[in-house]
C-alpha positions in Angstrom: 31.5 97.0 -17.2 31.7 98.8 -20.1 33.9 101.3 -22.1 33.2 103.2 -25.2 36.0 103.8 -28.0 37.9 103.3 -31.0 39.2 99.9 -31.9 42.8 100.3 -33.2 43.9 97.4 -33.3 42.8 93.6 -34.4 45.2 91.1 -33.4 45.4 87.7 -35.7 42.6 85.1 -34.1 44.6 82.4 -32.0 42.9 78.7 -32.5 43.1 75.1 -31.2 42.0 71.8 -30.0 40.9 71.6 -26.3 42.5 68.8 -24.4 39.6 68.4 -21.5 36.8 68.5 -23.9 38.4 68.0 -27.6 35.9 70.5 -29.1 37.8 73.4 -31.2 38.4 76.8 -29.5 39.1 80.1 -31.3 40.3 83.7 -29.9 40.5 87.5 -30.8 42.2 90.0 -29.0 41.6 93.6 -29.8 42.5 97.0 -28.7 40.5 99.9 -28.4 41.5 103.7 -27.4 38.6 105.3 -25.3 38.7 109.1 -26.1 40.0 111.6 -23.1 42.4 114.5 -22.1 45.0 111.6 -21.7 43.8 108.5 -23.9 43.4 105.1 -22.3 44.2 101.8 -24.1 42.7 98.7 -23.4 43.4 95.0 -25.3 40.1 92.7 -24.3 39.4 89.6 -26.1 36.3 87.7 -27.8 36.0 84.4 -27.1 34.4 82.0 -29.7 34.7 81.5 -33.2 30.7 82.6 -34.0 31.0 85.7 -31.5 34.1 86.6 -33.2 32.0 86.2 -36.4 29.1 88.5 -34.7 30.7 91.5 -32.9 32.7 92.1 -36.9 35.0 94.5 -35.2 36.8 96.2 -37.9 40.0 98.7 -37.0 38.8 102.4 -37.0 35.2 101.3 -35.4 33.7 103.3 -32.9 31.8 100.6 -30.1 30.5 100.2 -27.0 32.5 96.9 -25.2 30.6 95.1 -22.5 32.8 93.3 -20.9 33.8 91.1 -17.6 37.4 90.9 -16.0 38.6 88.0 -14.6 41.8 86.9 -12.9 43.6 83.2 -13.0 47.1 81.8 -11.4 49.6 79.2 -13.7 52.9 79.0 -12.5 52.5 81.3 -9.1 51.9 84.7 -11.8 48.5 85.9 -12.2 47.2 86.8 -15.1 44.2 89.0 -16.4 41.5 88.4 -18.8 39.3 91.2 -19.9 36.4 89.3 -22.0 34.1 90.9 -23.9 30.6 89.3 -23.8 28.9 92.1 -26.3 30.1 94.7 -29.0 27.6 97.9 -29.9 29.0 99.2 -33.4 28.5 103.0 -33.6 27.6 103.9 -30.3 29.8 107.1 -29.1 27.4 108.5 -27.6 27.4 106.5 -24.7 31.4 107.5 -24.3 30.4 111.1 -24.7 27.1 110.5 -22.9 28.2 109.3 -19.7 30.8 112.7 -19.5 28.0 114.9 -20.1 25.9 112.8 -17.5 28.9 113.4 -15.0 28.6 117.1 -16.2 25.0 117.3 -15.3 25.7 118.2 -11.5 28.3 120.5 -12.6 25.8 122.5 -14.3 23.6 122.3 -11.3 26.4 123.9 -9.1 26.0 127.2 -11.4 22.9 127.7 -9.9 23.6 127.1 -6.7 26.7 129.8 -6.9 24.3 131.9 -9.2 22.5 133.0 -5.6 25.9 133.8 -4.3 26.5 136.9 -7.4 23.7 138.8 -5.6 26.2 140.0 -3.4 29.0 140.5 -5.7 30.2 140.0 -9.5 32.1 136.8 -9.5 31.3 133.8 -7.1 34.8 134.1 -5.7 35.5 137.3 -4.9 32.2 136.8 -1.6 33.8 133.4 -1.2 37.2 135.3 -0.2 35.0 137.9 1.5 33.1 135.1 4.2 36.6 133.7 4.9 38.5 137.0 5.5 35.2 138.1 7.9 35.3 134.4 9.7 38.9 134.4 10.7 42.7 135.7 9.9 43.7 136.0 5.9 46.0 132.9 6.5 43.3 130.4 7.0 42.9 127.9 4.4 39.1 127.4 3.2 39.3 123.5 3.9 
């Protein structure tokens, strides 16, 4: 999955020891807003001191998160994880291009209702006309 936005957010890196393997671990959670009538937050994490290192997320940085969610038990609570396995710097676009993707088959509709104004002004005005002619003025369309 993936999710563009703003980070706002970089939480301090959480580090230790591992007791299975005894190789050093580190952590970084962040939070980024993705951009919307009603803005979304989401906190994901980077696992590993050199990807920490590579993805540089700074607060204020517009990126692209590719990430995977997983789920794990302790204690009979489950818990998610929201890893990020890559970081694009700079890349609204995507946010903004996969709306105005979604808004490509709303501008094909206009055509479609653009044959319907050769009967009347508006497209809603013969849409009220077909169902006043089909049945009583107190059917619903749907």
């Amino acid at each position: 999955m993936e999710l563009s936005g703003k980070v706002i957010a970089v939480l301090p890196a959480k580090s230790g020891v591992s007791a299975r393997t005894g190789n050093n671990w580190m952590t970084q959670q962040y939070v980024i807003e993705i951009p919307g009538q009603y803005p979304k937050k989401m906190v994901f994490e980077v696992f590993g001191e050199d990807r920490i290192k590579q993805f540089n997320i700074l607060v204020n940085a517009e990126i692209t998160v590719q990430f995977d969610i997983d789920a794990s038990e302790y204690n009979g609570k489950w818990y998610n994880a929201i890893r990020a396995y890559n970081v694009v710097h700079g890349q609204p676009t995507q946010q903004s291009a996969a709306p105005a993707h979604a808004a490509a088959p709303a501008t094909q509709n206009p055509p479609q209702q653009a044959a319907a104004p050769a009967t009347a002004t508006s497209p809603f005005p013969p849409a009220q006309e077909q169902g006043d002619g089909e049945g009583s003025a107190d059917d619903l369309p749907f």
